[in-house]
SEPAMI-243138 format. One line per 3 residues: number of its first residue (from 1); their letters; for each residue x negated, y negated, z of C-alpha. Coordinates in Angstrom, 1 decimal. Last residue first. Layout:
% SEPAMI-243138
NUM) A) X Y Z ~ ...
//
This chain:
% SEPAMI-243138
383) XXX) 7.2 -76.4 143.4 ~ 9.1 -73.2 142.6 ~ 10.3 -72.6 139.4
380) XXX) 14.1 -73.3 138.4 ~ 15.9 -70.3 138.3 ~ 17.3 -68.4 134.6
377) XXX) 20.9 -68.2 135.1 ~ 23.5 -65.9 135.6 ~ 26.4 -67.2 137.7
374) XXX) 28.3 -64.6 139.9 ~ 31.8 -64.6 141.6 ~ 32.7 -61.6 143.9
371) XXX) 35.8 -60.1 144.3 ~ 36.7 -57.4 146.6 ~ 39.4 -55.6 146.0
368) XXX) 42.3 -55.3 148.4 ~ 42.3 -53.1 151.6 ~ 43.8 -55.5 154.0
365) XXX) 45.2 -53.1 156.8 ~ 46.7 -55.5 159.2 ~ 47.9 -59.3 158.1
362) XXX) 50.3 -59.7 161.2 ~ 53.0 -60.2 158.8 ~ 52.4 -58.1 156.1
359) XXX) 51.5 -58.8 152.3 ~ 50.5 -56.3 149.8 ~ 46.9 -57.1 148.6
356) XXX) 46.5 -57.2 144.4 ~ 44.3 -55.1 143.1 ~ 45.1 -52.3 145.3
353) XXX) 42.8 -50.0 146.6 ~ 43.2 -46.4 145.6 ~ 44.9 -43.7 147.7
350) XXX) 44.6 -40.0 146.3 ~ 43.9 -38.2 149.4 ~ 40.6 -37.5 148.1
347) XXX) 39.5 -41.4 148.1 ~ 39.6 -43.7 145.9 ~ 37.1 -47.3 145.9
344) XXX) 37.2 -50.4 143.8 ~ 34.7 -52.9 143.0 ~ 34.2 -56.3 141.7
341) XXX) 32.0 -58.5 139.7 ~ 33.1 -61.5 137.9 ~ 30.9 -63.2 136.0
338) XXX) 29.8 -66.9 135.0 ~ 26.9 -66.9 132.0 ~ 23.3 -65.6 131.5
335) XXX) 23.8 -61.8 130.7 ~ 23.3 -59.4 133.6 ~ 22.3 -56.0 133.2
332) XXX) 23.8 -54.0 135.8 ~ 23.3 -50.8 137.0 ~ 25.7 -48.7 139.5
329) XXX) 25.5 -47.9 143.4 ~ 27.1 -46.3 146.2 ~ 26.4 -45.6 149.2
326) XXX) 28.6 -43.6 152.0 ~ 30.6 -44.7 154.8 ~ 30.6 -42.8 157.6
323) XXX) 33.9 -40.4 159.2 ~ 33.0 -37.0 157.8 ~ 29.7 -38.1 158.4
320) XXX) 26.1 -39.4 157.4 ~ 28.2 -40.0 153.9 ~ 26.7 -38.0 150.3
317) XXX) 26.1 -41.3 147.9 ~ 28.4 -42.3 145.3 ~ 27.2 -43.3 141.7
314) XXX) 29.8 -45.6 140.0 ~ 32.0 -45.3 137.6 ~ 32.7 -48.3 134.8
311) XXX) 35.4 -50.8 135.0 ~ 35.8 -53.4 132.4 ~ 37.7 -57.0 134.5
308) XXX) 34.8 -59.3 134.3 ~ 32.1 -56.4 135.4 ~ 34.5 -54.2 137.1
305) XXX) 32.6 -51.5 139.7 ~ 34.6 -48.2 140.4 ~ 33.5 -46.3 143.2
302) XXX) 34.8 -42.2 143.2 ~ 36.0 -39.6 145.9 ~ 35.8 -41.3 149.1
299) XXX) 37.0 -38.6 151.7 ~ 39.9 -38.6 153.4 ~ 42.5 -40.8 155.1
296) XXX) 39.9 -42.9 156.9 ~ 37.9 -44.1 153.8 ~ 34.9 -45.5 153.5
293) XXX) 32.6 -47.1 150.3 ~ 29.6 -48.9 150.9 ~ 27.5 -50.9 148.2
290) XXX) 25.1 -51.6 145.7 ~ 24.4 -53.2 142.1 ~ 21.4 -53.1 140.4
287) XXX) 20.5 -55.6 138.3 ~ 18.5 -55.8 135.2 ~ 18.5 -59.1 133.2
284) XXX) 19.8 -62.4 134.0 ~ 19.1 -64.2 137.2 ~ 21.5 -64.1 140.2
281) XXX) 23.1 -67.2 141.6 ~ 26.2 -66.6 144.2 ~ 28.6 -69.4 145.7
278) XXX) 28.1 -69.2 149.6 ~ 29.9 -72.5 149.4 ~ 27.4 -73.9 151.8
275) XXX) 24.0 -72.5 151.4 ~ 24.4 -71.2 148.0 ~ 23.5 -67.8 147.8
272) XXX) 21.3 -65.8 146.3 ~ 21.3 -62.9 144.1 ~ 24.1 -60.1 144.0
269) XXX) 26.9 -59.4 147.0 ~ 26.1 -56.1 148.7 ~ 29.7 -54.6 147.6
266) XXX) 32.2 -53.7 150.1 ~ 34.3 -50.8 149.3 ~ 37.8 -49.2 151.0
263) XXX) 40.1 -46.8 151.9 ~ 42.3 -47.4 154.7 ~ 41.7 -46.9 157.9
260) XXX) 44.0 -44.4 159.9 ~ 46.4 -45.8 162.8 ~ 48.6 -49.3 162.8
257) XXX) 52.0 -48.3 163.8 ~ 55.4 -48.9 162.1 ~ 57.7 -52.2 162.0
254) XXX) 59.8 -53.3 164.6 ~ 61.1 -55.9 162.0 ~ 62.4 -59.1 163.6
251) XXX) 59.1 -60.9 162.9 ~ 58.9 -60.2 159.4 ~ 57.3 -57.8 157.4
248) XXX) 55.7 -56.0 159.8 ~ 52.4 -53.1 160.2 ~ 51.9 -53.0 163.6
245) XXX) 48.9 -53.7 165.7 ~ 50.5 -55.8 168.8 ~ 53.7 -55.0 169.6
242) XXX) 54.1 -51.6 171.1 ~ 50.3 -50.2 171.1 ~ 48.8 -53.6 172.3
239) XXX) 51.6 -54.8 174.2 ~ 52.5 -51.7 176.5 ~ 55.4 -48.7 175.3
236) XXX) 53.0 -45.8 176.3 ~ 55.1 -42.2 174.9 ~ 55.7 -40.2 177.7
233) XXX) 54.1 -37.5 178.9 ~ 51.3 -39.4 179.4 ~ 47.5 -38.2 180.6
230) XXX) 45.3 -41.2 182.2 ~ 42.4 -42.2 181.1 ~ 40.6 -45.0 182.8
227) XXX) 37.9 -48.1 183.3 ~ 36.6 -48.2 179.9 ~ 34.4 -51.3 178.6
224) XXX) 35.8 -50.9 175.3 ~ 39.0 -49.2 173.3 ~ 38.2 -47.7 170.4
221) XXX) 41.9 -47.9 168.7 ~ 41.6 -51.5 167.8 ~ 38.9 -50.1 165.2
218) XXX) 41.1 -48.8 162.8 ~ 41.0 -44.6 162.9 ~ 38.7 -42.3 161.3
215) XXX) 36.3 -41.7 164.2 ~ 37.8 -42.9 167.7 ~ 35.3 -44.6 169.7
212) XXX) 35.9 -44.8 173.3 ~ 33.5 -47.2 175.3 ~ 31.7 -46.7 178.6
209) XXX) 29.2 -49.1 180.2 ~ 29.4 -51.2 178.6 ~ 32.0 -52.0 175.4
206) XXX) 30.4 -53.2 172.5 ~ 30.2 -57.2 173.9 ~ 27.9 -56.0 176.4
203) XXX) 25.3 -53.9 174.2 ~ 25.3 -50.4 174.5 ~ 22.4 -48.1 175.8
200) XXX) 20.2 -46.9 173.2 ~ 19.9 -44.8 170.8 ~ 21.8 -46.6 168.0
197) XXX) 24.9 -47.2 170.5 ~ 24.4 -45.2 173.7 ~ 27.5 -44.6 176.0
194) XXX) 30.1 -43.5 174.3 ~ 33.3 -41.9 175.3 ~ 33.7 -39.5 171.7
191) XXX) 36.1 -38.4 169.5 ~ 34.9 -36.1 167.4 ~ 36.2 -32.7 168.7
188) XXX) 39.8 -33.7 168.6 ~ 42.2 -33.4 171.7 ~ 42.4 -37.4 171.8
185) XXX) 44.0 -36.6 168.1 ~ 46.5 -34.3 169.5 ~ 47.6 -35.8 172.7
182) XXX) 48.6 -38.8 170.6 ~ 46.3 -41.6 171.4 ~ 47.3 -44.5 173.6
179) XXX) 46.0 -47.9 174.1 ~ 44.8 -50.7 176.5 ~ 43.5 -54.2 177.0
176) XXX) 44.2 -55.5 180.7 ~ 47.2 -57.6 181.0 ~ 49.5 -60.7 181.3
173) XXX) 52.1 -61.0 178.7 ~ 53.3 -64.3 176.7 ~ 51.8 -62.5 173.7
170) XXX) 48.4 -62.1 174.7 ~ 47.0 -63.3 178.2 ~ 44.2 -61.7 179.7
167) XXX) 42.1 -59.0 181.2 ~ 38.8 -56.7 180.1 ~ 38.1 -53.8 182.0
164) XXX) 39.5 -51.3 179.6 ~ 42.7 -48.8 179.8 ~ 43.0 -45.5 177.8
161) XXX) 46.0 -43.7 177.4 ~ 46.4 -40.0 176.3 ~ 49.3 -38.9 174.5
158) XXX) 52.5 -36.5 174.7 ~ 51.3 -34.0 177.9 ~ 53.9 -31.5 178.8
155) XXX) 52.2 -28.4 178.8 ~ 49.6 -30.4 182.0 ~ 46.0 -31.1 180.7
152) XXX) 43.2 -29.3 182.4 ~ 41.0 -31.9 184.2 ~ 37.9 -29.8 182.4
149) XXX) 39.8 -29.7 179.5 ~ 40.4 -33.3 179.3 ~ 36.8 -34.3 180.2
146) XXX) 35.4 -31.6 177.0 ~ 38.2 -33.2 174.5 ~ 36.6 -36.8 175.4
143) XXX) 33.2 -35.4 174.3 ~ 30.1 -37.0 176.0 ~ 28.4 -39.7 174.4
140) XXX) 26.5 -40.9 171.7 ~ 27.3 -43.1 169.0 ~ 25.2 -43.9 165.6
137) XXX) 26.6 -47.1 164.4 ~ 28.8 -48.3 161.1 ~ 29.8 -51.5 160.9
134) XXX) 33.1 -53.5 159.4 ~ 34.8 -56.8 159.8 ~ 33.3 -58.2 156.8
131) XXX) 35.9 -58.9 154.4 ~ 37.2 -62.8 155.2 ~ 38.7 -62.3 159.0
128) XXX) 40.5 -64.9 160.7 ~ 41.3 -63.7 164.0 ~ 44.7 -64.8 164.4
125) XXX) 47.6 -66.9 162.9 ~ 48.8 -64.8 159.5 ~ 47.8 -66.7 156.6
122) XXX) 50.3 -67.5 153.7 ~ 49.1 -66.7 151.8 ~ 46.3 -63.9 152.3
119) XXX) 42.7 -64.2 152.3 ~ 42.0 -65.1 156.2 ~ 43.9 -61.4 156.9
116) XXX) 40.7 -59.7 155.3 ~ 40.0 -57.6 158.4 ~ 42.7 -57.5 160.8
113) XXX) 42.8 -53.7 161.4 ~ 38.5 -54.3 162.4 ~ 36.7 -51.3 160.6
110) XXX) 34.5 -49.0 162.4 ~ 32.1 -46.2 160.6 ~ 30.8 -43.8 162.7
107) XXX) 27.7 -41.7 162.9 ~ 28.0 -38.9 165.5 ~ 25.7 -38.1 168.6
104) XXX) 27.4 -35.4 171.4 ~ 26.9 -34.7 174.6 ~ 27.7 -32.3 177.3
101) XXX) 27.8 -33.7 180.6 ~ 25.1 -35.0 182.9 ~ 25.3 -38.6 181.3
98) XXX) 28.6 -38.3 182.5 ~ 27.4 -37.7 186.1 ~ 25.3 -40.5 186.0
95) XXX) 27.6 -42.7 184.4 ~ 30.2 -41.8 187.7 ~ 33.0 -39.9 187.3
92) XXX) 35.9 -39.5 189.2 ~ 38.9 -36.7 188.0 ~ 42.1 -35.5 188.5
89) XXX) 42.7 -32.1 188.6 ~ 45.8 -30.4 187.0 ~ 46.4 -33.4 184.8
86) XXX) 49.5 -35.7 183.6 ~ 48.5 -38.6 185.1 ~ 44.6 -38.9 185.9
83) XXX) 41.1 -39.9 184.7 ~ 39.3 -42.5 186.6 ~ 36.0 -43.4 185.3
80) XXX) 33.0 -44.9 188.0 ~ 31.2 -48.2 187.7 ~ 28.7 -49.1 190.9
77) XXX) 26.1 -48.3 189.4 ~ 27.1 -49.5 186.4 ~ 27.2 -53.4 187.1
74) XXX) 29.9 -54.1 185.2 ~ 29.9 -57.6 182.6 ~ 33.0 -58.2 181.4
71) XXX) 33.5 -59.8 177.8 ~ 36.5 -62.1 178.1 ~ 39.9 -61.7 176.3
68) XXX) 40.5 -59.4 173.0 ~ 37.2 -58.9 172.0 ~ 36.5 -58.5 168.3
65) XXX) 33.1 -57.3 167.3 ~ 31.0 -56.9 163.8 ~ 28.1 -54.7 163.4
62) XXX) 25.3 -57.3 162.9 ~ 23.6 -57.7 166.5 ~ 24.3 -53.7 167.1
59) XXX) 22.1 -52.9 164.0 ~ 24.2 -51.3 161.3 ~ 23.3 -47.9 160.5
56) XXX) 23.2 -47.0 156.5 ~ 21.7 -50.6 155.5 ~ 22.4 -52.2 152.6
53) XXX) 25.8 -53.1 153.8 ~ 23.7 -55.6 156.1 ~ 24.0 -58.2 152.9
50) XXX) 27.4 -58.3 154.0 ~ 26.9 -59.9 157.1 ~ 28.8 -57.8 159.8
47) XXX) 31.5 -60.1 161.4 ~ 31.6 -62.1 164.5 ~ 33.7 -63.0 167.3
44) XXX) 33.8 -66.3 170.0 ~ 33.1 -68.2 166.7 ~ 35.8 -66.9 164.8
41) XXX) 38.5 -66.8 167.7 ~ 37.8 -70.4 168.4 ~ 38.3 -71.4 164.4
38) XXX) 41.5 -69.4 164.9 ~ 42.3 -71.7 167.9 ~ 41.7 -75.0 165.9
35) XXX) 43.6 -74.4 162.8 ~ 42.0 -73.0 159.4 ~ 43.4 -75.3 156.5
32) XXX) 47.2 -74.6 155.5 ~ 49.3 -72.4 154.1 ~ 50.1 -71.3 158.1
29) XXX) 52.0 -67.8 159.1 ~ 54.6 -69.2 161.9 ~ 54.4 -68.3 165.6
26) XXX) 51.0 -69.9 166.1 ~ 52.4 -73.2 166.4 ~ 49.9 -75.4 165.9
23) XXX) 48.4 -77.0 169.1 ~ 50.5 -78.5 171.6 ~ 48.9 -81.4 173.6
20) XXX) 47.7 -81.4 177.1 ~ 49.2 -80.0 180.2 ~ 50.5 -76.6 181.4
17) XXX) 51.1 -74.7 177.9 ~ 53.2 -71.7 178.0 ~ 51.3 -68.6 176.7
14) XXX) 50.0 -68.5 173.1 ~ 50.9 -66.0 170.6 ~ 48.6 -64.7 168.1
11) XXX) 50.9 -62.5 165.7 ~ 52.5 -59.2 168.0 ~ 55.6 -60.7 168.1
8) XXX) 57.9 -60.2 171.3 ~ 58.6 -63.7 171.4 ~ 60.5 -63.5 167.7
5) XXX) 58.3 -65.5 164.9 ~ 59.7 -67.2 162.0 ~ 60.9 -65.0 159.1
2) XX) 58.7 -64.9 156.2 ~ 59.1 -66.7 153.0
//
């Protein structure tokens, strides 16, 4: 059983009540039903539907979002970046003048670190994910690498630390959302301070005016509604990169950072659904099953679909990008009878998903199977 929670966990942590009743305490992984801040969380937050996987660009409405605290609203006329620290010139941009800069237009795939952490028992107290914290957009913006050569960054430089608007209270700790980058990977030609989301300018709760997206890595790393860079030469030690998004057994364990995605598929699930238990109904005969497969640790070699526990390849798609998901798909022909279907994804590196998901305690980097329960059955007619 886990170790209760020290104060400096990374878990959802409330600050010290004023009045009113204690909720649950959030510094102990619950067997139980959903509590009422997690239920908060999942309505403030969405997830992509998983019928959206069909789609190779996922409208802004369905790509999923997680924000931290409250959604600011700038008024970008007034907005400017600040980019500092460890530079030879520091820097004040406004969106027109970034809009001025070189550009770039990549298609990304983002996956929420938490995703899945609803499944596991017991359940770590936060956003509770089931599978479909995942989207892939079409960014543009200008290259972060071209702003930190044009600031010229100092010989001493260790990482690159981006702060957003947005403000709150996470762990007992008062502060705006932010993270570093190691100097290296904020050097890389791909990462990008977006601006336009699918062509067009991006939606308040995806980061406006100014977002970072960081191709490859777990979402929490794409830090929205930018308001500075500055250049470290030393390593940042705030909540988000030091506590928050580590992979734990127990609280006591400093554990080790949260970084690349995992590999991973999501299959479009079959039929129709039940309203309520979302329980699937698909009639017998031909079927073609489809999905997305990503990886941030390489690229997605092979998609294996079980049909009741026999696996069989699939086809794979050629990705957008390095860092997209690509298709997959494989044929089915469905007997009448309960089935389980489920699908399983290796990439180039060699990692494969488990079958079973390997426990943590702030439920990060869920790459298990997906499972998906089927009846075959002829449907009644329609009246």
């Amino acid at each position: 059983m886990p170790k209760q929670m020290s104060r400096h966990s990374s878990v959802l942590k409330s600050p010290r009540r004023q009045s009113g009743k204690p909720g649950p305490n959030p510094g102990v992984p619950s067997h139980g039903p959903l509590t009422g801040e997690e239920l908060q969380l999942a309505v403030r937050n969405h997830s992509m539907p998983l019928e959206a996987l069909q789609s190779e660009t996922t409208p802004p409405g369905l790509h999923y979002v997680l924000t931290h605290f409250d959604i600011p609203f700038i008024d970008a006329e007034h907005w400017h970046l600040q980019i500092g620290g460890a530079v030879q010139r520091s820097l004040e941009l406004s969106m027109r003048a970034l809009r001025r800069a070189p550009s770039i237009t990549i298609p990304v795939t983002l996956e929420c670190a938490g995703n899945g952490r609803s499944l596991l028992r017991p359940r770590p107290l936060s956003q509770p994910w089931m599978l479909e914290g995942v989207g892939t957009a079409v960014w543009t913006g200008v290259p972060l690498a071209y702003l930190l050569t044009q600031a010229g960054v100092e010989d001493d430089a260790v990482e690159v630390l981006f702060s957003g608007a947005d403000a709150g209270i996470q762990g007992g700790v008062a502060q705006n959302y932010a993270r570093s980058l190691p100097i290296g990977e904020a050097l890389r030609p791909d990462v990008v301070l977006a601006y336009r989301m699918n062509g067009a300018d991006l939606p308040p709760q995806h980061g406006y005016p100014l977002r970072l997206v960081v191709p490859g890595w777990y979402g929490m790393a794409s830090v929205k509604w930018l308001s500075s860079i500055k250049v470290l030469t030393k390593p940042y030690k705030g909540f988000q990169q030091a506590e928050a998004y580590r992979y734990q057994q127990d609280a006591d364990d400093p554990g080790t950072p949260v970084t690349w995605m995992k590999v991973r598929s999501l299959m479009v699930p079959p039929g129709v659904p039940d309203f309520f238990t979302r329980s699937r109904v698909v009639p017998p005969g031909p079927v073609m099953l489809t999905g997305r497969a990503w990886s941030g640790q390489g690229a997605v070699q092979r998609v294996d679909v079980g049909i009741d526990g026999k696996w069989a390849p699939a086809h794979l798609e050629h990705p957008a990008a390095a860092f997209a998901w690509c298709g997959w798909s494989m044929p089915w022909v469905a007997d009448p009878g309960d089935h389980e279907l489920s699908c399983r994804a290796t990439d180039s590196s060699g990692a494969v998903q488990p079958l079973e998901q390997v426990w943590n305690y702030q439920g990060m980097g869920n790459n298990v199977v997906q499972r998906i329960k089927v009846s075959v059955e002829q449907p009644d007619p329609v009246t």
